[in-house]
Structure formats: structure tokens, C-alpha cells
Backbone as CSV, one residue per row, in Angstrom:
resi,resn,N_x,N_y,N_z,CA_x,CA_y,CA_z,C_x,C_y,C_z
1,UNK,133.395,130.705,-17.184,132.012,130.860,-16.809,131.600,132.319,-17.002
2,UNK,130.415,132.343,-17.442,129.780,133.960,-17.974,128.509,134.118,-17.294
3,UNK,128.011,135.015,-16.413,126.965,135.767,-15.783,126.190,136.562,-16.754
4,UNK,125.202,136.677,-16.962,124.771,138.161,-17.594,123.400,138.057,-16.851
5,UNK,123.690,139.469,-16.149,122.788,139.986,-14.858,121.451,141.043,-15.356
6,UNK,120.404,141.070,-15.530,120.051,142.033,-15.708,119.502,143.559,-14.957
7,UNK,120.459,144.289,-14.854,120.596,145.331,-14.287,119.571,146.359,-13.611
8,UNK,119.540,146.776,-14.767,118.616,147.930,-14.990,117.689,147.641,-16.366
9,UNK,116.003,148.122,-15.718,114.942,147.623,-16.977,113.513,148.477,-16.060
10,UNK,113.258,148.760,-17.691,112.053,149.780,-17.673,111.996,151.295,-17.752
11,UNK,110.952,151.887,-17.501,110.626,153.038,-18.290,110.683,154.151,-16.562
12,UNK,111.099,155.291,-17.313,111.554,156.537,-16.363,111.217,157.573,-16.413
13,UNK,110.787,158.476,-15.674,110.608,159.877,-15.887,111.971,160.286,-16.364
14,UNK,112.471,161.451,-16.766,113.931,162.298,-17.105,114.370,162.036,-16.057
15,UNK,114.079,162.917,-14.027,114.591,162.397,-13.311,115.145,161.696,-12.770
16,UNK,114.276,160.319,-12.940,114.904,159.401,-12.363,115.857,158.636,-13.207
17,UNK,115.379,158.559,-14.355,116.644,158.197,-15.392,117.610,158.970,-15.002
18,UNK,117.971,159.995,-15.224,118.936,160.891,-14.736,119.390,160.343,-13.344
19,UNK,119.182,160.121,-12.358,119.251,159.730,-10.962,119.967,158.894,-11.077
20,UNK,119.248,157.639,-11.883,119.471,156.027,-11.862,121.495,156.207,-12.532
21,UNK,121.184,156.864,-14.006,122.418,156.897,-15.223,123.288,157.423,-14.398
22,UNK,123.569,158.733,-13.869,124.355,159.654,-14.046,124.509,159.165,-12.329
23,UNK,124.293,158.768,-11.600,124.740,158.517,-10.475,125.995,157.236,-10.381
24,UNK,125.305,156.432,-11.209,126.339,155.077,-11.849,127.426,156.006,-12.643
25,UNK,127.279,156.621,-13.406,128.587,157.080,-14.436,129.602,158.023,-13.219
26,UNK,128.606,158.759,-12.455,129.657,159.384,-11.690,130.428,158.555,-10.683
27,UNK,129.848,157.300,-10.047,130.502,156.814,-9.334,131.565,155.912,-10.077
28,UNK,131.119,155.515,-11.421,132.926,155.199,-11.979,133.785,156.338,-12.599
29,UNK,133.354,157.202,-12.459,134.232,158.651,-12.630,134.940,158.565,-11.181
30,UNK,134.344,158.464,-9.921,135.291,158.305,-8.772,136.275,157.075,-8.682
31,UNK,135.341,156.322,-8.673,136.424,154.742,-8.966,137.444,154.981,-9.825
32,UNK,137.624,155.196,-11.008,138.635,155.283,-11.620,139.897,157.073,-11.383
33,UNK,139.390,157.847,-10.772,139.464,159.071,-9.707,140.571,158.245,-9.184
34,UNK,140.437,158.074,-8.561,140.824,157.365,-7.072,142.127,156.118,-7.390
35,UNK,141.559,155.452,-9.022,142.600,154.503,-9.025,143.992,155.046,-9.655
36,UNK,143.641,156.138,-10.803,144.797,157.198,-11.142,145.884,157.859,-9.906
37,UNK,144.826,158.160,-8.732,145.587,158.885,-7.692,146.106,157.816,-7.166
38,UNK,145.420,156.642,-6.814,146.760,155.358,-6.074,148.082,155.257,-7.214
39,UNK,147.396,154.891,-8.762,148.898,154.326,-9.425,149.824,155.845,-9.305
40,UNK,149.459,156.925,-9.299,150.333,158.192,-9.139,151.487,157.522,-8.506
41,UNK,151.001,157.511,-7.352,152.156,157.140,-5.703,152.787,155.593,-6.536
42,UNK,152.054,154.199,-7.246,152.478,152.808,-7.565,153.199,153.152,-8.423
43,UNK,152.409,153.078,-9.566,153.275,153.114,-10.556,152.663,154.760,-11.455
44,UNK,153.655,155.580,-11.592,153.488,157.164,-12.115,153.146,156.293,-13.709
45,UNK,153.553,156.160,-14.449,153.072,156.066,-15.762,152.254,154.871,-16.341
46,UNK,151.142,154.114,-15.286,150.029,153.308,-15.691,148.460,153.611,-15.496
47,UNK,148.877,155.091,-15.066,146.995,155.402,-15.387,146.520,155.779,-16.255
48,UNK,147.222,155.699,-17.659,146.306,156.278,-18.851,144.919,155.657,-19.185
49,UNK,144.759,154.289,-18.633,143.867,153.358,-18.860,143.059,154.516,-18.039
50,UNK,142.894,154.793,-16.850,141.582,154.987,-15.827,141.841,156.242,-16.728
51,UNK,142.730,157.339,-16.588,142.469,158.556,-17.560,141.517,158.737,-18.440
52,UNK,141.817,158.026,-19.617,140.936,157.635,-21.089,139.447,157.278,-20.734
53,UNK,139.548,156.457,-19.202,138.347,155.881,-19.067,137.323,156.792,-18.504
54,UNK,137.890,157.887,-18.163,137.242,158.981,-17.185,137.003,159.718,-18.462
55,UNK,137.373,160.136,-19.201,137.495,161.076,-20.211,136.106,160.577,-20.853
56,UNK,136.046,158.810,-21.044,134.710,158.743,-22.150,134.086,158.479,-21.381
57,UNK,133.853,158.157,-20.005,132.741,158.386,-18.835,132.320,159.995,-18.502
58,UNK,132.781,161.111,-18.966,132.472,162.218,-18.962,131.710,162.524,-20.417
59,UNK,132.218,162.394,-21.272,131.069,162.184,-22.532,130.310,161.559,-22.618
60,UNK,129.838,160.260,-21.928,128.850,159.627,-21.697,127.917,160.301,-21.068
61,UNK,128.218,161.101,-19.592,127.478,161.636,-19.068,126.805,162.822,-19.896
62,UNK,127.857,163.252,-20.761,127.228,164.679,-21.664,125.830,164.386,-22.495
63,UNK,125.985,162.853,-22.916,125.214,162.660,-23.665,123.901,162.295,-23.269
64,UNK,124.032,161.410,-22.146,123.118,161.523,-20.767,122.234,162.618,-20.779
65,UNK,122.936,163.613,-19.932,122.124,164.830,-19.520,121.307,165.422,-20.482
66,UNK,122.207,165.034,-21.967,121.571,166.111,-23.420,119.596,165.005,-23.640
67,UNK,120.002,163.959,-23.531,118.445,162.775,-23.467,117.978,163.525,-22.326
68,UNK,118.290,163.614,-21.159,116.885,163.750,-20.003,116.706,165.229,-20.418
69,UNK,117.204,166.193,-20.786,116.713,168.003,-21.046,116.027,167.222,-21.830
70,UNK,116.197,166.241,-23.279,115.270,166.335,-24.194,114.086,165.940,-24.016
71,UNK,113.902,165.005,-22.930,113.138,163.736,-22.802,112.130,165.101,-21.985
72,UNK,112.307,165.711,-20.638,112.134,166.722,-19.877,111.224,167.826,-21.345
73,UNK,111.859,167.958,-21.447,111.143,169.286,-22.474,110.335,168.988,-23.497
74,UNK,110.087,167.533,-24.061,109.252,167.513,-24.645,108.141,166.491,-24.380
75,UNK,107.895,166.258,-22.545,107.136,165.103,-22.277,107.166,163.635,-22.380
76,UNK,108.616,163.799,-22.826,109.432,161.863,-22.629,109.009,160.879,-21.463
77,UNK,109.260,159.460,-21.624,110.087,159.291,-20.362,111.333,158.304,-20.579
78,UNK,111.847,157.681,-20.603,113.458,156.999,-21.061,113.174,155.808,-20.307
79,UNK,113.242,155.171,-21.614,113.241,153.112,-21.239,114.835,152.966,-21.365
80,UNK,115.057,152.551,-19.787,116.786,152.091,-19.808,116.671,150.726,-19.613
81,UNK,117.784,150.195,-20.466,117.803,148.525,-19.904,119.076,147.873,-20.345
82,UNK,120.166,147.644,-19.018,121.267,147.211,-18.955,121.077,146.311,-18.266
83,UNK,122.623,145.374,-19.054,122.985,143.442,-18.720,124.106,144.103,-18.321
84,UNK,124.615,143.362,-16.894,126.081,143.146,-16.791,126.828,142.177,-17.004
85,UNK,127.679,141.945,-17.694,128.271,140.386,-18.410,129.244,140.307,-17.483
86,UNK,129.557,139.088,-16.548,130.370,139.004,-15.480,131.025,138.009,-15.861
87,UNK,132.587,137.574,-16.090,133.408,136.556,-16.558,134.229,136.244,-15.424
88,UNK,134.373,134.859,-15.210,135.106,134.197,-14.142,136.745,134.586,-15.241
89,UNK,137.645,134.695,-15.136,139.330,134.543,-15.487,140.019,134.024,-15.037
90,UNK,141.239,133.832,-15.531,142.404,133.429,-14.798,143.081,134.586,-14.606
91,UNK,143.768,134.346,-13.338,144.415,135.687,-13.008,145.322,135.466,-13.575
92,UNK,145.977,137.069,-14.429,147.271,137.124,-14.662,148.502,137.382,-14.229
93,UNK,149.350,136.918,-13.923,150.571,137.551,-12.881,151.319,137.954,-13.612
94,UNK,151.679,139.500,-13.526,153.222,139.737,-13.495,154.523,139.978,-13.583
């Protein structure tokens, strides 16, 4: 079974785009933060996944911030519009 939610839709000042984006990217910059520091203590050599994932959640944000200065400085405003695709699975064990 497949969800697709629609998220986020419509048009923004720089601010609040900025607000809306970069508040979401930073909070999976913590989430995945946080899951590196648990597998540390679980398992020492399975966080490259959250690593990598933090790494292109930090360039995301770069690219972010570089749209709202642009959007900001030349009288923009930024139409964002995200689906979240949600999949039921089978769990894998093991």
C-alpha cells in the first residue's frame, strides 16, 4: 500500500520559505545526528548511511539558503510543493 501526502504547497516570501525548508532539513540533520551517535555505542561501523545522509542534507541546505538570498535580493517569492510517498513493508529481520 502507497500514501502520497501532499505536504507542502504554494507560494512564499524568502523567509518563510526559508523557515518552512531549512527548519525540515535541519531537523533531519538532528534525526540522523542522533542516530549515528546511538549506532556509535550499537553497532560502531553502521552509520555511514546517516553520515552520507547528513552530508547531502547539508548541501541541500546550501542550496536552500543560496534560492532565498536570491529570491530576497531580487524581489522573489518561492513556490514550494512537496508529496510524501509513504509505503506500508514488510519488515525485515536480521
Amino acid at each position: 500500500m502507497t500514501e502520497n501526502i501532499a505536504f507542502i504547497r504554494g507560494r512564499y516570501s524568502p523567509a518563510e520559505a526559508a523557515d518552512v525548508v531549512l527548519s525540515l532539513i535541519n531537523e533531519k540533520i538532528k534525526f540522523h545526528t542522533v542516530k549515528t551517535l546511538n549506532l556509535r555505542h550499537e553497532e560502531p561501523n553502521s552509520n555511514h548511511i546517516s553520515e552520507g545522509r547528513i552530508k547531502g542534507l547539508k548541501e541541500a541546505k546550501k542550496i536552500v539558503e543560496q534560492l532565498v538570498v536570491n529570491a530576497h535580493k531580487n524581489g522573489f517569492e518561492l513556490e514550494i510543493n512537496s508529496t510524501i510517498e509513504i509505503k506500508l513493508l514488510e519488515k525485515v529481520y536480521s
